[in-house]
N, C-alpha and C positions, 0 to 999 in steps of 0.2 A: 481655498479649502480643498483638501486630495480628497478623493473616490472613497477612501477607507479613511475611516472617520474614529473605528475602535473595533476594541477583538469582537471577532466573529461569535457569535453565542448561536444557541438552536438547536436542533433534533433532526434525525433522520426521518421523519416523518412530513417534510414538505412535498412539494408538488413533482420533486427531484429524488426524494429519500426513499425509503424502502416504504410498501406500502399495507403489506397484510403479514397475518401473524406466522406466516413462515419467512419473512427478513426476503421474498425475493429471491430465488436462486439465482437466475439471470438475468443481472441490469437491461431494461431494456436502455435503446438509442435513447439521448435526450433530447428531446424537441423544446426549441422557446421558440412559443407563437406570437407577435405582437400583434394579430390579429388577423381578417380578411382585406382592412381596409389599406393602402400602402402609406404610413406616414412617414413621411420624408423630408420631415422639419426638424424631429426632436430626436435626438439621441440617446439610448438605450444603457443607462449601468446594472451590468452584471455583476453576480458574487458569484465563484467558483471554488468547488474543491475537490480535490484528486480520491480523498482518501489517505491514511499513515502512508508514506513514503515508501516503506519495506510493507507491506501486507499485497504477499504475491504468491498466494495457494494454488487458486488456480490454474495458471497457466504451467505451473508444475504438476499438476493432476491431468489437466489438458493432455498432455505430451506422455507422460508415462501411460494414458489409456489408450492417445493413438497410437504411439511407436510399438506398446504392447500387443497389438492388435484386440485391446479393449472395447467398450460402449464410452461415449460422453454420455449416456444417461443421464449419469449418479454425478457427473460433472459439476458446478454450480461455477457458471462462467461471467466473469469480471471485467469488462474491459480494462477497467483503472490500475488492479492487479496486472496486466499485462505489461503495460505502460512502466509500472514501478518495477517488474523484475528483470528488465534487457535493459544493457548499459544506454551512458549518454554520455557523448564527449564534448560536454559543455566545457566553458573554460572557468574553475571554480575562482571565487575569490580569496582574498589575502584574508577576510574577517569580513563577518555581515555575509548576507545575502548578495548575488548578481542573477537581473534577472535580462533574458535576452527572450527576443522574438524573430519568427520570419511567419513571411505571406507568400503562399504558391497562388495564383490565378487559375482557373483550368481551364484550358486551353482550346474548349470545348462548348464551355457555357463562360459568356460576360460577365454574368449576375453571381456566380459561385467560387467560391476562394477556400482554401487552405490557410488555419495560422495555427501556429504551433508554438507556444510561450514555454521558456525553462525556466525556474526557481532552482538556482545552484547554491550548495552552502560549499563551506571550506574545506580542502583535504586535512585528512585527520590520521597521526599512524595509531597504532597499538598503543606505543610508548608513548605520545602526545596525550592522551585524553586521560581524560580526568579517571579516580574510583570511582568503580561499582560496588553496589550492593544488589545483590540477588536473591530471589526467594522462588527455589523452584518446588513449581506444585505438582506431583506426579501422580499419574492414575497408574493404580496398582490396580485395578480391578480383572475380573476375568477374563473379557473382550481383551487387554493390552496382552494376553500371553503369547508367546512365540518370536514372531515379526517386531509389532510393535515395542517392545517391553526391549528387545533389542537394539532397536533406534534410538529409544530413548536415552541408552545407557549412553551409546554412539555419541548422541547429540550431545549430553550432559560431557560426556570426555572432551570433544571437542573444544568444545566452550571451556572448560579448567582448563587448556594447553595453550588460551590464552590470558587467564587469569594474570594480575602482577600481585607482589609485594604492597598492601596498603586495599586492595578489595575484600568483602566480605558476603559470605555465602550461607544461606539457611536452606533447608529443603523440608519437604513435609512429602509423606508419604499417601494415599486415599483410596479405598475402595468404599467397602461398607464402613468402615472402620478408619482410625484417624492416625497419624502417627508425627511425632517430629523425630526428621532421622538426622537433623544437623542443624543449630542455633546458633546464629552469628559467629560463624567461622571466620577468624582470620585468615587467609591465605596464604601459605607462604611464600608461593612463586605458581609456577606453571604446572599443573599437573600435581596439584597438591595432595598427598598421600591419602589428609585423612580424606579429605571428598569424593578422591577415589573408591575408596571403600566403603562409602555411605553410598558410590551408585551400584556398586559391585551386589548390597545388601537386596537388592532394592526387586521385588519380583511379582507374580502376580497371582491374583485371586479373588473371588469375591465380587460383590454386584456394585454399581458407580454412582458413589455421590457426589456428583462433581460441584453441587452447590457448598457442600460440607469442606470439600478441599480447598476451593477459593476463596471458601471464608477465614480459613485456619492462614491458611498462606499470607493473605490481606493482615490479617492480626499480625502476624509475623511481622510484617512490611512495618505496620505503622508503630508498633513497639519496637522496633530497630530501626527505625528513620536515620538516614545518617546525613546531616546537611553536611553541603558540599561533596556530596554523592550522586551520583547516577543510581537510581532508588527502581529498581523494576520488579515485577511479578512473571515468573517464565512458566506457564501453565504447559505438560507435555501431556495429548491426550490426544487416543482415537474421536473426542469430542461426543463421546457418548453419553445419554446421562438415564440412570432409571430406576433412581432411588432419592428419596428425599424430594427435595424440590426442583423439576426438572423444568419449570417456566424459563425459556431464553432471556426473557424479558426480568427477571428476578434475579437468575444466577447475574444476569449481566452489570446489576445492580452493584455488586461487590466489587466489580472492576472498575465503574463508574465513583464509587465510593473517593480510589484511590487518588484520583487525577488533582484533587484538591491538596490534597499532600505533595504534588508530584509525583508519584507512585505510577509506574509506567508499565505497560504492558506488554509482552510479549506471547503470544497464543502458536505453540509448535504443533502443529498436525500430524501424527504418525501412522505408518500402516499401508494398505493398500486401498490405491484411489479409488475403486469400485464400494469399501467399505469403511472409507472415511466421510463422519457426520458433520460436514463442513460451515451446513449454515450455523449450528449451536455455536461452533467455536468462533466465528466470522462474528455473529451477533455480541460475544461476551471479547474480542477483543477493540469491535466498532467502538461500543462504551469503554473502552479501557484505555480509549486513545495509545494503541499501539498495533503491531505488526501481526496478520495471521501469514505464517507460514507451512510448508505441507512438506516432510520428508519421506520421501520414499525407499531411500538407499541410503548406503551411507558415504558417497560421493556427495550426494545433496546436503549431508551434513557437514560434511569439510567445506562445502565451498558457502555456506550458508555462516556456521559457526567458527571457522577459521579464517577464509579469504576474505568473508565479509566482515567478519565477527564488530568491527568497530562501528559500521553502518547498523548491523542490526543493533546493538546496544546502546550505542553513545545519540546523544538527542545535541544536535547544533543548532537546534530553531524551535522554539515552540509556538503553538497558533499561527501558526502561517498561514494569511486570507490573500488572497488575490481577488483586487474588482478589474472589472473591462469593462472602457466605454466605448461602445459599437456605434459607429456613424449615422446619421439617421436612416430609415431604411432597410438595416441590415437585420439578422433576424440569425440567431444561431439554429442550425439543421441539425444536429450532429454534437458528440460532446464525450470525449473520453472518461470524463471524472465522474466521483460519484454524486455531485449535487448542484447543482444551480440554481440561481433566483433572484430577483429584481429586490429582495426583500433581504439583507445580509443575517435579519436574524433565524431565516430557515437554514443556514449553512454555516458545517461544524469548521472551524477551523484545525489543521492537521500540522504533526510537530514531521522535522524533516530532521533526517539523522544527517552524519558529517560524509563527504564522498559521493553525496548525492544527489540526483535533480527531480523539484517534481514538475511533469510534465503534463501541459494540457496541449491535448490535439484539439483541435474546433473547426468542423466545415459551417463553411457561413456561407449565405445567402443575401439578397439584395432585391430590393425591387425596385427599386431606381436606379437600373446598370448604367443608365447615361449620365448618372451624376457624380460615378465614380470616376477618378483620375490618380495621377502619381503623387497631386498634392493630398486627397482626401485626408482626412485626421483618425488615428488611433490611440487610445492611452491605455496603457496599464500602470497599477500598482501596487505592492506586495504592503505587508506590515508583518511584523512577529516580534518576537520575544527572547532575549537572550536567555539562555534556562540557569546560567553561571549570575547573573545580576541583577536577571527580573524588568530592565533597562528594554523599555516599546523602540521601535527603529521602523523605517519605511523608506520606502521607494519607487520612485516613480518612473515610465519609461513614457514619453511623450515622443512620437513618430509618424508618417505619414503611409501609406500603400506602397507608395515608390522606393522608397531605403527600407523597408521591409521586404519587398520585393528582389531587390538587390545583395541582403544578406545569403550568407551560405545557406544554402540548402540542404546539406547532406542528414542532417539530424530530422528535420520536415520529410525527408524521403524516407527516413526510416521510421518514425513514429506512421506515417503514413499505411506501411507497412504491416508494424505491428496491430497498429488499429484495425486493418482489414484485415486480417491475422485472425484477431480475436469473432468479433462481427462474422465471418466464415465458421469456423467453430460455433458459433450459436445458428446459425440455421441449417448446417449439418446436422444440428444434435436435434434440431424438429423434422429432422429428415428432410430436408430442402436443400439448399446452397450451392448448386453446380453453378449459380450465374456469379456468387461471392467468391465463391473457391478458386473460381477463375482470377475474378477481381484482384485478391489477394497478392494471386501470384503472377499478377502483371505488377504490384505495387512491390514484391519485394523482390522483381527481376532489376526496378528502374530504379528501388535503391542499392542493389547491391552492384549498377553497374557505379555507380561515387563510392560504394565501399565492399568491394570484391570479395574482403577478407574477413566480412565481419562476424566471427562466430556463433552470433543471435540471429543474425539474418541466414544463413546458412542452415542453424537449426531451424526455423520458421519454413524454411522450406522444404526442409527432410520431412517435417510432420505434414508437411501440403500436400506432397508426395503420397502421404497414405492412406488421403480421405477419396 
């Protein structure tokens, strides 16, 4: 019988999840204690989850507050978010899921290791993937005027330049007031006239019911369902709300609503990062099992809505749980994702788009250093869902210390990287982190000597540079 047994079901509210009625700005580390006492008979299954694959707001806020000479104040800092928005050059499979692991040892301490598991789905072009259907829900309210209100447009354009022949597009307009500015549009290729000019229309004013907008959008959704479609909801908003019903906890109910339908979520952040409401939007797209995103420019909007535009959209896996059976002894210290737990049904499972990996970094501990060896045992194994057939799939990676040990390193050195990356940024932003900030940039000098050229590691270190 395998580790994962059936879909992940649960709530953000375990011992791993969010904990008080503001959703948590910033994850703290995760700790699993198996206790004081050292048991080193019985071995440990974990349930892990990263979080939506694409929900990577903040470390795009991160970077636009540093390199601006901003505050991380107003920042709400993600580690999992990190993880999700810097590539990985895993090697994807033909179809289904490939999942790969390595183990670093530190060098330093017997008892502490490094492992770093990928969940890769399939490359995917433009052309390849399946119709969409979209329903974007835009804040027209006051707050969106100037900046904002012009990203949106940005971002909406972006996304019809990749639109095809056989997609379909609704939008709803919202402030205090309600509008539908386009009902199941056909498309007729790239950059389709009319949707053009339904964003053209599209401007601002008035105070923000953003519960009222996602309900209108959601109605839209489920009265234009389109099977055999990629079915999403694209909310664009400073995430502000303060009129009607502004409970995170309610609004976020509507995007929760959708997931049963398939009805997918997408949450775009726009504006400037000092004055972007990040947890609202984080909360209402958590429940909506989909992507928050944060654009600042509109560079972030081409390479979000056009270079990625398939990742963010297209869903190649849905419910993807990952268990880990940890050795006896072992004890996770450390945890990039957003949830862990001995119990699978505190942790949500998370849908992974095509093009992409979700990655868990994990420092582990021991307290029987003498019992570990090259033979010791490791397993992991993934499950999800094909979202085309409904059809359960799994897989299992059964390996020892030693051949994990021996695998490439170069993706372990950069998650490494990016992890203290993140972890630096949060106690910088308590006003701390000279002994992290360091840290940081000893982990992403040692991966960039295996990858010299690698443009996220290079930026990770321009913003290291400025704290």
């Amino acid at each position: 019988m395998g580790l994962v047994q059936a879909v992940f079901l649960g709530c953000t509210n375990g011992s791993y999840g969010y904990t008080d009625e503001d959703w948590v700005p910033d994850e703290p580390e995760r700790v699993h204690d198996t206790g004081e006492s050292c048991d080193d008979t019985v071995a440990t299954d974990l349930f892990l989850s990263p979080d939506d694959s694409n929900s990577m707001s903040s470390p795009v806020q991160a970077r636009v507050a540093v390199l601006g000479g901003g505050s991380l104040d107003s920042v709400n800092l993600r580690t999992y978010e990190f993880m999700n928005y810097y590539g990985w050059d895993y090697e994807p499979p033909a179809s289904g899921l490939a999942l790969s692991a390595a183990l670093k040892p530190d060098p330093k301490d017997d008892s502490r290791f490094v492992l770093q598991i990928g969940v890769t789905s399939p490359s995917r072009t433009n052309a390849e993937r399946g119709p969409l259907n979209l329903v974007f829900s835009v804040d027209r309210s006051g707050s969106m005027d100037g900046q904002p209100i012009s990203l949106v447009k940005t971002s909406i354009r972006s996304m019809a330049s990749q639109l095809r022949s056989g997609d379909t597009v609704s939008m709803v307009g919202w402030s205090d007031q309600r509008a539908i500015l386009l009902e199941g549009l056909a498309v007729t290729g790239p950059s389709d006239p009319t949707l053009l000019d339904a964003v053209e229309s599209i401007n601002a004013g008035g105070a923000t019911d953003l519960e009222a907008g996602l309900e209108m959008a959601y109605g839209l959704a489920e009265d234009g369902f389109r099977q055999g479609s990629t079915n999403r909801v694209v909310l664009l908003s400073d995430g502000g709300a303060n009129l009607g019903e502004t409970s995170a906890e309610l609004i976020a109910l509507h995007a929760q609503d959708g997931d049963d339908d398939t009805i997918y979520m997408v949450g775009v952040g726009v504006g400037e990062a000092g004055d972007y409401h990040d947890s609202l939007m984080d909360a209402v797209t958590d429940a909506g099992k989909g992507a928050a995103l944060f654009i600042p420019d509109d560079a972030e909007a081409t390479l979000v809505f056009e270079d990625r535009f398939v990742n963010t959209m297209d869903v190649a896996a849905r419910d993807v749980g990952l268990a880990l059976r940890l050795p006896p002894g072992f004890e996770v210290e450390r945890f990039s994702g957003e949830e862990m737990s001995e119990n699978r049904a505190e942790v949500d499972a998370q849908h992974l788009a095509p093009n992409d990996t979700m990655v868990f970094h994990l420092h582990l501990k021991t307290c029987a250093p003498e019992m570990v060896s090259d033979e010791t045992e490791l397993e992991i194994e993934i499950d999800w869902i094909d979202p085309s057939t409904g059809a359960a799939s799994d897989l299992r990676l059964e390996s020892t210390f030693g051949a994990l040990a021996a695998e490439d390193q170069d993706m372990l050195l950069k998650g490494k990287a990016v992890f203290a990356y993140a972890e630096a940024l949060k106690t910088r932003k308590n006003g701390q982190g000279a002994s992290t900030v360091s840290e940081a940039r000893e982990a992403v000098e040692e991966a960039l000597t295996a990858r010299p050229s690698d443009p996220d590691l290079l930026e990770i270190q321009d913003v290291l540079d400025r704290l």
